[in-house]
Residue, then its C-alpha position, 0 to 999 in steps of 0.5 A: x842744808x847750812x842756809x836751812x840751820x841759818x834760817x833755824x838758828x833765830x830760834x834757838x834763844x826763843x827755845x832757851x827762854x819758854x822751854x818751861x812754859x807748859x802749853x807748848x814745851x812739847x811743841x818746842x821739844x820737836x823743834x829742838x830735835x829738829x835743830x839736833x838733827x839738822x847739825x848732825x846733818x850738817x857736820x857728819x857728811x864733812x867727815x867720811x868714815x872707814x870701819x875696819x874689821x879685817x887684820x891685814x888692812x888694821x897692820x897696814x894701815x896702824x903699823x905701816x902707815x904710822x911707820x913715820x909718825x903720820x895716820x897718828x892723829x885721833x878725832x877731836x876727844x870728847x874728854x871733859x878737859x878738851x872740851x870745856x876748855x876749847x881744846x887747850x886742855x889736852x891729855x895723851x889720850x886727846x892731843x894731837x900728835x907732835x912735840x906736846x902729845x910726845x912729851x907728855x907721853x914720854x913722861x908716863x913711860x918713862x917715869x911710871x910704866x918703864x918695866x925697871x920702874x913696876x917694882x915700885x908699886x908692888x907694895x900698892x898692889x899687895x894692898x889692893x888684892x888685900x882689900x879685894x880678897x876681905x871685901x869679897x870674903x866679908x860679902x860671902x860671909x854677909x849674903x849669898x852671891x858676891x857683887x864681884x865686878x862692883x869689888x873688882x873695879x874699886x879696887x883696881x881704882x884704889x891701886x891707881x889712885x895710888x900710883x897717882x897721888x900716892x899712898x896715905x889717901x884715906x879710904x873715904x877720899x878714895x871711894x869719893x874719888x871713884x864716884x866723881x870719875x866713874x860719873x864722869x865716865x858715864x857723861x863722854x856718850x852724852x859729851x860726844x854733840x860737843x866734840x865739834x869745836x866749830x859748833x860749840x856756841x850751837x850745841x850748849x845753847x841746844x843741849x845747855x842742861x848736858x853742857x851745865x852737868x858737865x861742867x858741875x862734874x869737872x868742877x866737882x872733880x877740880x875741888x877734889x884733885x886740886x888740893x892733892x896736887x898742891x900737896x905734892x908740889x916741892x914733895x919728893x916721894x918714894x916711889x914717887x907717884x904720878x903727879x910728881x911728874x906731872x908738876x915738874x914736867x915741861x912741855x913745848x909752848x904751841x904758839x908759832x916762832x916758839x919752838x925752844x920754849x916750853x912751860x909748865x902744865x896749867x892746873x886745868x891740864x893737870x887734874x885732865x891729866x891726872x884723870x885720864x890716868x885714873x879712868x884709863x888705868x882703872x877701866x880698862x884692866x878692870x874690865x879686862x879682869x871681870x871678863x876673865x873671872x867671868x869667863x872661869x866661872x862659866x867654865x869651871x874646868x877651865x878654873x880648876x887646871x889654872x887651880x892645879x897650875x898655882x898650887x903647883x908653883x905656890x907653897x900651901x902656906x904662901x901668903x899670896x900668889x907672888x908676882x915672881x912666880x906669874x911668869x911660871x902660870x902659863x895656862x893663866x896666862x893663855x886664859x886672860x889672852x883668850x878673854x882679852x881677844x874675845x873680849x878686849x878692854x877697849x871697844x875701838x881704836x879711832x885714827x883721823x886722816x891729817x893734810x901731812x898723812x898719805x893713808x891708801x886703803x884700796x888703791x886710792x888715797x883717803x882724804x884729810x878728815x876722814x875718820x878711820x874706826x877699827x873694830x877690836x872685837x871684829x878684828x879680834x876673831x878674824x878667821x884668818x887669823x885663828x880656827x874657831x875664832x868664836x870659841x873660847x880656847x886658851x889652848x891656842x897661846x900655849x907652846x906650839x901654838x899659833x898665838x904663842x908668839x902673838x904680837x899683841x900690836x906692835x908700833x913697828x915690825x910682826x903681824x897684828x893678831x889681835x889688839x886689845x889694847x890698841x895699836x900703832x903709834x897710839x897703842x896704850x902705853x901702859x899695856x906691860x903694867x896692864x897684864x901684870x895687874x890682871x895675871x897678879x889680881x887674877x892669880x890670888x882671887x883664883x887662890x883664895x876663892x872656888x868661883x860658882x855661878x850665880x843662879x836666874x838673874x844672877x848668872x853670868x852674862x857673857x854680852x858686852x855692855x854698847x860703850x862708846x870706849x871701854x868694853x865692859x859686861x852687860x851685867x857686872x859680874x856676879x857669883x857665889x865664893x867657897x874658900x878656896x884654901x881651908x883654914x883661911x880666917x875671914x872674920x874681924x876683917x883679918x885674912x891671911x892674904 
């Protein structure tokens, strides 16, 4: 198969120059399937693949196995920065693991998501929901059905476009913001024939019109973030936003015979960094909170006990449903955990096997390269695990219970129920800040809003859209909004939120 992609190869620069000539663009259209067909065979038989959907090898293998740091490796990313860059732009999400990948990992726990430091944005949160709430009741006053997940995602990207570069963005540079990365976003399916560095010289020949509108998105995306970032540079803020961090931050030099060196982050590392932290923020908790909303609004005596649950612990004349008093919801919490099992922000989790690991799965000793997917959705509804794993019952997380003490995905220690967001070493760092965003947005829209289910095409959809990462609705959420508390003013752009 390699002599055959040799022989083929001559005439990949005859397709690159009469690909426009009419008579024969379709002739040359079958050859470049071919060529793509015969890469893909090429590559993907090098690169064994283990799909797990069962618990017990998912802990043993991510929480056993990488006990010590080894099985904590991930498949070449498929990030924009990796791979324009050749692999020297890595973010946490993309870097293999070691000193780079722990420092900057470290950075983000320790200087955003340290539960001390969560305080911090509440301010940023109050503004979001604030904005949330006005747009959905502006939408409600304007038409019938509100386009709730459209609503839902924006404001969760204003929330960690915040935290990012922090407050005073204008509301036009945010929503500029949002398209570029939501485009991008859609670009990593197409971005997957690039991830084999080894063949990069073959793949932009082949599929040169995806390789130029990657690269037109990075750069879109470098005149936007650059300019924030150098504004902040000798800037001190409080609270200081992410990219305060990420300008200072030292990481250790890669090159060999420098291992006490260390340097700063490039600016192609740093708009990766900053976008990733944009994307992974978002999208995820974004997802995670349509899927409950969607979820209530099906079920609505489901909507109704959380209703009675907030009125009970909040004052009629209470502003906001405060983040002091989300502790006390614990049936809102057991719905948001149902509707993260069922429906987990984040398709897979991807493990790569390394020289260094030593990973058994039935008896024998996987090889290096050999690429491990777990299933999140599959492992999420083992039968093992829980009774009637199919069906939505929040039930199951409240007291007495057999998720009331659920261990979400421990790096270390507890048995792994379910993982929505990851698991292992590599599990997302940011899952504490995650659930407060999506118990506190949850809590309010539930307030302020009776959520009816739109009628036809308009009703929801319970199907998840095929991602490659995030898991998100098939069809984004949409429904009809009665107040929910009476004498709340929505007209003039004011509320009492």
């Amino acid at each position: 198969m390699p002599e055959l992609l040799l022989l083929l190869l001559p005439l990949i620069p005859l397709v690159a120059v009469v690909l426009h000539a009419s008579p024969i663009k379709a002739t040359l259209g079958s050859v470049k399937s071919v060529l793509a067909s015969v890469l893909s065979a090429v590559w993907k038989p090098q690169q064994p693949i283990i799909l797990v959907t069962d618990l017990a090898t998912a802990h043993r293998l991510l929480v056993r196995g990488a006990g010590s740091g080894y099985f904590s490796n991930r498949p070449p990313s498929i990030s924009p920065s990796a791979i324009l860059s050749r692999r020297r732009y890595q973010n946490i999400t993309s870097a293999p693991y070691g000193q780079h990948w722990r420092a900057m990992r470290h950075n983000l726990t320790s200087e955003i998501l340290h539960p001390a430091r969560l305080h911090r944005y509440a301010a940023a949160r109050r503004r979001a929901v604030r904005g949330l709430v006005h747009d959905l009741s502006e939408q409600r006053r304007l038409s019938g059905a509100v386009q709730a997940g459209k609503s839902i995602h924006y404001a969760m990207f204003s929330l960690v476009a915040a935290m990012c570069f922090g407050d005073g963005l204008d509301r036009g540079r945010v929503r500029a913001m949002a398209d570029e990365q939501r485009d991008l976003g859609k670009s990593l399916d197409a971005a997957l024939v690039f991830a084999d560095a080894k063949f990069l010289a073959v793949t932009r020949l082949i599929y040169r019109k995806q390789w130029k509108k990657l690269a037109a998105l990075r750069q879109k995306q470098e005149e936007t973030f650059l300019p924030l970032i150098d504004s902040r540079r000798g800037q001190s803020s409080e609270p200081p936003a992410y990219v305060d961090t990420l300008v200072d931050l030292e990481v250790p030099e890669e090159c060999p015979g420098a291992s006490s060196a260390r340097r700063r982050l490039s600016d192609g590392e740093l708009v990766g960094m900053c976008s990733e932290f944009l994307g992974t923020g978002t999208e995820s908790t974004a997802s995670a909170l349509q899927w409950t909303m969607a979820n209530l609004v099906k079920r609505p005596h489901l909507q109704e006990a959380v209703r009675r649950e907030i009125d009970a612990v909040v004052a009629a004349d209470a502003e906001e449903v405060s983040e002091d008093v989300l502790g006390k919801l614990e049936y809102l919490n057991a719905v948001i955990m149902e509707a993260l099992r069922l429906h987990p922000p984040t398709s897979w989790v991807f493990r790569q096997v390394m020289e260094e690991d030593h990973v058994v799965h039935n008896g024998h000793r996987v090889p290096a390269g050999t690429r491990v997917f777990f299933q999140l959705g599959a492992l999420a509804r083992d039968s093992a695990a829980w009774d009637d794993p199919d069906e939505f019952k929040p039930e199951r997380f409240l007291a007495g219970s057999k998720g009331e003490q659920l261990v979400l995905a421990a790096a270390g220690g507890g048995d792994i129920k379910m993982m929505p967001f990851g698991g292992g070493r590599r599990m997302c760092p940011a899952r504490d800040i995650a659930m407060l965003h999506i118990r506190y947005f949850a809590a309010n829209l539930v307030r302020e809003f009776h959520w009816r289910e739109a009628e036809g095409d308009l009703a929801v959809d319970l199907e998840p859209q095929a991602e490659l990462i995030f898991s998100a609705m098939k069809h984004p959420l949409r429904a009809h909004l009665d107040l929910g508390r009476p004498g709340v003013k929505t007209t003039q752009g004011t509320h009492r939120l």
